[in-house]
C-alpha positions as CSV (number, residue, x, y, z in Angstrom):
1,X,-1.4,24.7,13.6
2,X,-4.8,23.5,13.3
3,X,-6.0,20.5,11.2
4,X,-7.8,23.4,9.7
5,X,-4.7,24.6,8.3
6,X,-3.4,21.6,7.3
7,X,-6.1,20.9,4.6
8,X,-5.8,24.9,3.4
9,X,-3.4,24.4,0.5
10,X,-6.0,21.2,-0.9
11,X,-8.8,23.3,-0.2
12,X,-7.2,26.1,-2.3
13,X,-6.3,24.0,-4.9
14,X,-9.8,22.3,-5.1
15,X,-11.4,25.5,-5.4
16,X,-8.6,26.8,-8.0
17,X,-9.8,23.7,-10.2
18,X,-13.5,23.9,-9.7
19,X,-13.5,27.6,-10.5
20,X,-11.7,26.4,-14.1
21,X,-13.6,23.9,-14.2
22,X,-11.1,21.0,-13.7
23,X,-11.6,18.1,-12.2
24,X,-9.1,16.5,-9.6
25,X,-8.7,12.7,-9.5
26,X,-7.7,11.3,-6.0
27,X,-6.4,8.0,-5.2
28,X,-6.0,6.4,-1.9
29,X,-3.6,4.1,-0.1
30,X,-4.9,1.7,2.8
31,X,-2.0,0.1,4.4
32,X,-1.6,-2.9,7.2
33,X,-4.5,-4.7,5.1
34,X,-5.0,-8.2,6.4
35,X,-8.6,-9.5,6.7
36,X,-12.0,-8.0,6.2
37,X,-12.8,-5.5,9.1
38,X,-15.8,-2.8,9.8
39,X,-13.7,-0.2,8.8
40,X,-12.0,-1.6,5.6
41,X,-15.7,-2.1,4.8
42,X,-16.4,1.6,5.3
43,X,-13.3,2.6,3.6
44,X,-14.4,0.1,0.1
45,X,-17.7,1.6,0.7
46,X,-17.1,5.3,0.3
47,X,-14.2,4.6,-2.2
48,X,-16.9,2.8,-3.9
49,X,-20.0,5.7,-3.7
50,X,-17.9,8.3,-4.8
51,X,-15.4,6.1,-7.6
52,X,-12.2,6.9,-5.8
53,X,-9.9,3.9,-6.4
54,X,-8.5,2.3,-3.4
55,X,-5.2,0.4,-3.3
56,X,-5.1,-2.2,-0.6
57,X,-1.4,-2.2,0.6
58,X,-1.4,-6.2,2.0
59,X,0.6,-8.4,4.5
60,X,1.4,-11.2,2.3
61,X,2.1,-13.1,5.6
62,X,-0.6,-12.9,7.4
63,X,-3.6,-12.8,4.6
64,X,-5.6,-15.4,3.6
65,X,-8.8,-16.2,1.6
66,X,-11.3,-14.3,3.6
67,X,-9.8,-11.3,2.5
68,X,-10.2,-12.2,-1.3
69,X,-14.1,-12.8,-0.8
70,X,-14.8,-9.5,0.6
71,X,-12.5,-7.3,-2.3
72,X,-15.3,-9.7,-4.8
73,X,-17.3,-7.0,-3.9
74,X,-14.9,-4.2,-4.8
75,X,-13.8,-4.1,-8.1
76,X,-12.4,-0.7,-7.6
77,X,-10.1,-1.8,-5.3
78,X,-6.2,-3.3,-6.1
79,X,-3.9,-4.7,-3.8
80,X,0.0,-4.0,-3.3
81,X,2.7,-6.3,-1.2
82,X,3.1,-4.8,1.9
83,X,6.3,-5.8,2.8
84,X,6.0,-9.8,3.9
85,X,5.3,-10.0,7.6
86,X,5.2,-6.6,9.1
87,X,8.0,-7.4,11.4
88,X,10.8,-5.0,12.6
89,X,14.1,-6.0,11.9
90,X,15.6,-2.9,13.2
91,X,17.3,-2.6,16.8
92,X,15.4,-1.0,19.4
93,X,17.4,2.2,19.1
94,X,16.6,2.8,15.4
95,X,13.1,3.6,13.4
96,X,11.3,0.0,12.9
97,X,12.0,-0.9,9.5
98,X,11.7,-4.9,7.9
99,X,13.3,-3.9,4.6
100,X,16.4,-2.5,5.9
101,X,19.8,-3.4,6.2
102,X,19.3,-5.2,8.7
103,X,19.4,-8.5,7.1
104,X,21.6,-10.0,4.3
105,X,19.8,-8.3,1.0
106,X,18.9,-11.7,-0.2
107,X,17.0,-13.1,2.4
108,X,14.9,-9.6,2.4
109,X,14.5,-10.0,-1.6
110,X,13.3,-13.5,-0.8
111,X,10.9,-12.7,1.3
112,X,9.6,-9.9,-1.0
113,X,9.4,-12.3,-3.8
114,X,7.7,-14.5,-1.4
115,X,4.9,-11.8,-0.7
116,X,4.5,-11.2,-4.2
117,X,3.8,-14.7,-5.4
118,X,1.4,-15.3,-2.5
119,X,-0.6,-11.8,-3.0
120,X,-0.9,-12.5,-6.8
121,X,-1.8,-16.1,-6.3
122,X,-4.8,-14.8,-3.9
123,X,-6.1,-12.0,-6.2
124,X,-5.0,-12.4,-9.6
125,X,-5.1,-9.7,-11.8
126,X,-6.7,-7.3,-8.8
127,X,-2.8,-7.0,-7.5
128,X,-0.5,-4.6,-9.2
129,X,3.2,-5.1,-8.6
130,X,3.8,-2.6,-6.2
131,X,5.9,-2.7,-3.4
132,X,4.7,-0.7,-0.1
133,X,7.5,-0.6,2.3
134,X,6.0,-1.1,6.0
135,X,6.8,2.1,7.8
136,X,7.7,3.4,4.7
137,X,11.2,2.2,5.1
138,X,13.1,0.4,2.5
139,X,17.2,0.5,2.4
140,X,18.1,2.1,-1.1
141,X,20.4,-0.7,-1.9
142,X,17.6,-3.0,-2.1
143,X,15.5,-0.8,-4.6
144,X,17.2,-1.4,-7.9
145,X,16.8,-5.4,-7.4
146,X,12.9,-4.8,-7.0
147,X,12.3,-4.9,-11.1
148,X,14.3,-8.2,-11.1
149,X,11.6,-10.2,-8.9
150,X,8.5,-8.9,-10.2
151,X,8.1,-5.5,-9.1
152,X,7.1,-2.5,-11.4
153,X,6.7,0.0,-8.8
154,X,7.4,1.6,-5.5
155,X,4.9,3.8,-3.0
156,X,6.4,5.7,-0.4
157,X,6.2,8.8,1.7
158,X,8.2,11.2,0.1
């Protein structure tokens, strides 16, 4: 299959809408945000020229101020918890995964709470209270204790 094909059905669908004259409304997930880079800049950029909105799924761990600064510049941007750290708690012989069952429940809840507090302490109102699993792994038995520390929604493949 080409890439071609792979964009068919969206180009059908595009042109199905512009013939009706409907318009679509796209929004786009950037994940593994941790400071400013050339490419996050072209990404904010674009998002900007064309008023897509752009949410920013961020490693509470690992982010800090500079990161802040440079979304002062992009209101059309939000920022989601991107797990805490980024790290793989899985063994080597199963998909990488830090919200798994790897580790007692609690400690993973902590940590998400953790992420939460320091990604809505950094950006204030621009963070929603969304939770994007890294690798887009979470164990099921952790999703209906998400609402209970903060969260009000979940963004996954699939």
């Amino acid at each position: 299959m080409t890439s071609d094909r792979i964009w068919q059905p969206l180009v059908e669908e595009l042109a199905c809408r512009q013939r009706a004259d409907r318009k679509a409304e796209f929004w786009l997930r950037d994940d593994d945000v941790v400071d400013p880079t050339p490419a996050l800049d072209r990404l904010l950029d674009l998002t900007s020229e064309f008023a897509v909105p752009v949410t920013l799924a961020v490693i509470p761990a690992l982010t800090d101020e500079k990161l802040v600064v440079r979304l002062d510049e992009a209101p059309h941007a939000a920022v989601a918890i991107h797990g805490w750290a980024h790290r793989n708690h899985a063994p080597e012989d199963q998909k990488k995964q830090e919200l798994g069952a790897h580790r007692p429940r609690e400690a993973v809840l902590d940590d998400l709470a953790r992420g939460l507090s320091q990604v809505t302490g950094l950006h204030g109102a621009r963070a929603v209270p969304m939770l994007v699993p890294p690798w887009n792994r979470i164990d099921a038995g952790l999703v209906p204790n998400l609402g209970s520390i903060g969260f009000a929604a979940l963004s996954v493949y699939g």
